[in-house]
C-alpha positions, 0 to 999 in steps of 0.5 A: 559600601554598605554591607549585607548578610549574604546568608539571608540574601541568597535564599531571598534572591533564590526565592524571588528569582531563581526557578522554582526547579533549580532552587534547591540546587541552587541553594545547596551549591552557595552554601557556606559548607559547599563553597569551603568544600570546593574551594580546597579542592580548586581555586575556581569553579562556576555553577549555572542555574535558571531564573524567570525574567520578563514575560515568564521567559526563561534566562539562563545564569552562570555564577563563578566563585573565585578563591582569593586571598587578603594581606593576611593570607586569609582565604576569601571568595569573589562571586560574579553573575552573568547572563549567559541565554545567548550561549546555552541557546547557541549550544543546544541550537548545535546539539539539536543540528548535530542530533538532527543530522545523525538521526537524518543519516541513521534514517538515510542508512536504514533506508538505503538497507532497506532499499538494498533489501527490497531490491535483492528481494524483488529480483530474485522474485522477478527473475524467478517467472522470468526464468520460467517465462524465457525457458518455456518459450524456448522450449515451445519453439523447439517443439513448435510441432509437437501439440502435446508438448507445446500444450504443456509448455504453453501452460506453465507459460501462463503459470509463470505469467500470472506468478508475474502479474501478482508480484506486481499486483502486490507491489502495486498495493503495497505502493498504494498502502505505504503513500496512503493513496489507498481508497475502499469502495464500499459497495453492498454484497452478499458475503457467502457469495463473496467467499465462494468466489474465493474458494472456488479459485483454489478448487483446483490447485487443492485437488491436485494436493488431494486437500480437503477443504471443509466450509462452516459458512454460517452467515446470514442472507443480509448484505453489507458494504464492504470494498469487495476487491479488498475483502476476497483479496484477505481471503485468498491470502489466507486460503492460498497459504493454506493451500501452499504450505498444507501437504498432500491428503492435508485438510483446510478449514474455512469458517465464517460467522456474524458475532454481534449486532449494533444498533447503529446499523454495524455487525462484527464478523469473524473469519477463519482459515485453518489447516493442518500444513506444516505450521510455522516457527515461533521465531518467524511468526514475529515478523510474518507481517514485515515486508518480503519477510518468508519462511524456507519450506519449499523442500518440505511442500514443493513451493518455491515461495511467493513475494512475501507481501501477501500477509503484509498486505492482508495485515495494512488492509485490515487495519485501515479497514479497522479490522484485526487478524490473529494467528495461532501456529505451531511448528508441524501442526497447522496454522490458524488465520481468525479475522475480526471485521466490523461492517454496516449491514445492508437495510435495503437493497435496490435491484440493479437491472442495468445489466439485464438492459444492456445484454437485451441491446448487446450487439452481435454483428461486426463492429469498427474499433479504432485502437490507439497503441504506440507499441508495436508488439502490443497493437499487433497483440490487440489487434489479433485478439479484437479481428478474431472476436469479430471485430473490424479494427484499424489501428494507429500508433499515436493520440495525435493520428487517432484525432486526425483519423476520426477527423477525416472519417464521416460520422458515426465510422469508428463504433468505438476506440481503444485507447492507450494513455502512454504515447510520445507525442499525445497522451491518450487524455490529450487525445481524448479531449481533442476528440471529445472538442471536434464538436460533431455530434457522434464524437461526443458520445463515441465509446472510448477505453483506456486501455492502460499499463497506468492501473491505479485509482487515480488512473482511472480517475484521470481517465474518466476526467479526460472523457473517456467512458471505462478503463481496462488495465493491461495486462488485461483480461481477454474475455474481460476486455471484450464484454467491456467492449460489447457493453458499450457499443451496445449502449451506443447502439441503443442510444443511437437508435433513440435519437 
């Protein structure tokens, strides 16, 4: 057997082989030094390093070094190579399973601690209106007979009732923000008009405080586009917290301003809410913008606290807007909300006289209305509201007796249906589809309404698609409910009267 240098070959093996990362390790370790050093030390020992193979592919080498000795009791070394790809792939294919389950159950605990979280959050929220809800009624029953009391009872019933439906509102918009099913509807508007409307919901809470509400409104007469909805749902985040956490005879600040002018069409804006309330504390300024996340001053301003969401959603909103929201607060020394906004001015305006077209043709005799509602409770609802704003109405429980009622009635009988989505044997979109495909000439055009606890976009998506001609939400809006109804059985009437 020929016999070699292994000083001169190892180096040339490292260079022409070994991976240019691990030849330096590789070296050192089958160095003449290191190998005497081990091997006092143990009578075996390997050592793994990488080398490039075909197709620049990564193999991965392990070289054992045994001591032995000779007839002379000389110690010597035997060194052995082998491929060991197979192995690290499996190793580190466990390492990855192992880490990839732990980190799958660490997320599944921080979930279920989340869950636990939101769940003990929304309760106490839920049952707070709740348990004013049950006690005023109560309350309103025993003094059925008493105007005054009743009035008062009946108020804080309403109170409660809209405390109720923004919890729901805002776990509605949080749901939309988190899934990504959020979708602005950019639409051209006169932003002091839009902050007006804002402030002029608070007039009344902010003069039973006796707060003061200074405006520095300077904003130019140009509209923008802007999801209106969105942007005075910002505002009244900010102004309603002022409000709530400024102490009577307190004062709150709201300013308004356009920064800078791009030649592309956009202009920033800046909006400012401040006040001189109770502040907040450094340690809670950290986390205001998480989820449910509230700081206890209802002792100091009679408040007993919202659900949490409010900044959360103000801060989600902002940044799919591109917008950005900073805040200044000290503990006893008022707060600071300043909004940054980027928005594309309006450069030419058409004037919208659809509204004026339809109140010339708005109707004012009675007018058929079917209504298509599976409960009880909330038809006998409707129903009384719709028969004392001078409709005539009668009402169904289910799609499929809506279909069947316009079957048998003769043309143009209903003026217009309410229709529910939600019902156990047709839906309310099967139901309008079934009316919209009896192929007579008033079903095509008849006037149908979603009136629907389904509130999201996509609701209304689907009832549009379904053929249905508006959507109202439940719970819904009385005075808003009939001037949609008013609306489009004037628009039937006028197109009827053309044919």
């Amino acid at each position: 057997m020929k016999s070699a240098d292994w000083r001169k070959i190892f180096p040339e093996y490292a260079k022409r082989y070994v991976l240019i990362d691990d030849q330096k390790y590789y070296l050192k370790e089958v160095s003449a030094e290191r190998i005497r050093e081990r091997i006092k030390k143990e009578p075996s020992y390997t050592i793994n390093y990488r080398c490039i193979g075909k197709n620049d592919s990564i193999i991965h080498m392990e070289l054992s070094i045994v001591k032995i000795k000779d007839e002379t009791l000389q110690d010597h070394v035997v060194m052995g190579y082998r491929d060991i790809t197979d192995q690290i792939s499996r190793v580190q294919k466990e390492l990855a399973d192992k880490i990839s389950m732990e980190t799958a159950l660490e997320r599944e605990k921080h979930a279920n601690e989340v869950k636990a979280s939101f769940l003990f959050s929304i309760s106490h929220d839920i049952r707070t209106p709740m348990n004013a809800i049950m006690g005023f009624t109560a309350l309103a029953k025993r003094h059925i007979n008493e105007p005054d009391k009743l009035q008062e009872y009946l108020d804080k019933l309403n109170e409660s009732n809209h405390h109720m439906l923004a919890l729901i509102d805002d776990l509605l918009e949080m749901s939309k923000i988190d899934y990504g099913r959020i979708e602005l509807k950019a639409e051209s508007c006169n932003l002091k008009d839009q902050i007006a409307i804002v402030l002029d919901m608070f007039r009344v809470e902010a003069e039973e405080k006796a707060l003061n509400i200074e405006e520095d409104i300077d904003l130019p007469e140009q509209e923008v586009y802007i999801d209106t909805l969105r942007f005075r749902r910002i505002m009244s985040n900010l102004i309603s917290n002022a409000v709530k956490f400024t102490l009577y005879n307190g004062s709150i600040k709201v300013s308004a301003r356009q920064k800078r002018v791009s030649e592309s069409g956009y202009a920033r804006f800046e909006f400012e809410v401040s006040d001189n309330g109770i502040g907040m504390s450094e340690d809670f300024m950290r986390r205001m913008f998480e989820a449910f996340e509230r700081e206890e001053n209802s002792t100091r301003t009679g408040y007993l606290g919202g659900t949490g969401l409010g900044l959360t959603i103000t801060k989600k909103i902002l940044d799919i807007m591109g917008g950005s929201i900073k805040v200044k607060s000290k503990k006893d020394a008022g707060a600071t909300f300043t909004v940054d906004l980027p928005l594309k001015l309006v450069q030419h305006v058409e004037k919208d006289t659809s509204t004026t077209e339809q109140e010339e043709y708005k109707s004012t005799g009675q007018y058929r209305i079917l209504l298509v509602e599976d409960i009880e409770v909330n038809r006998m609802l409707a129903e009384t509201i719709l028969t004392e704003s001078g409709f005539l109405v009668e009402a169904v429980p289910d799609g499929c007796d809506a279909v069947e009622m316009i079957k048998i009635r003769p043309m143009r009988y209903y003026d217009l249906v309410l229709m529910d989505i939600q019902m156990p044997i047709m839906n309310g979109y099967e139901a309008t589809r079934a009316i919209r495909a009896l192929g007579r000439e008033d079903t095509a055009t008849l006037p149908i309404i979603a009136l629907s606890a389904n509130a999201r976009e996509q609701d209304k998506q689907m009832s549009r698609e379904s053929g249905m001609d508006s959507h109202v939400a439940k719970p819904f809006d009385i005075a808003h409910l009939i001037s949609t109804i008013n609306e489009y059985i004037a628009i039937s009437q006028k197109n009827a009267t053309i044919l």
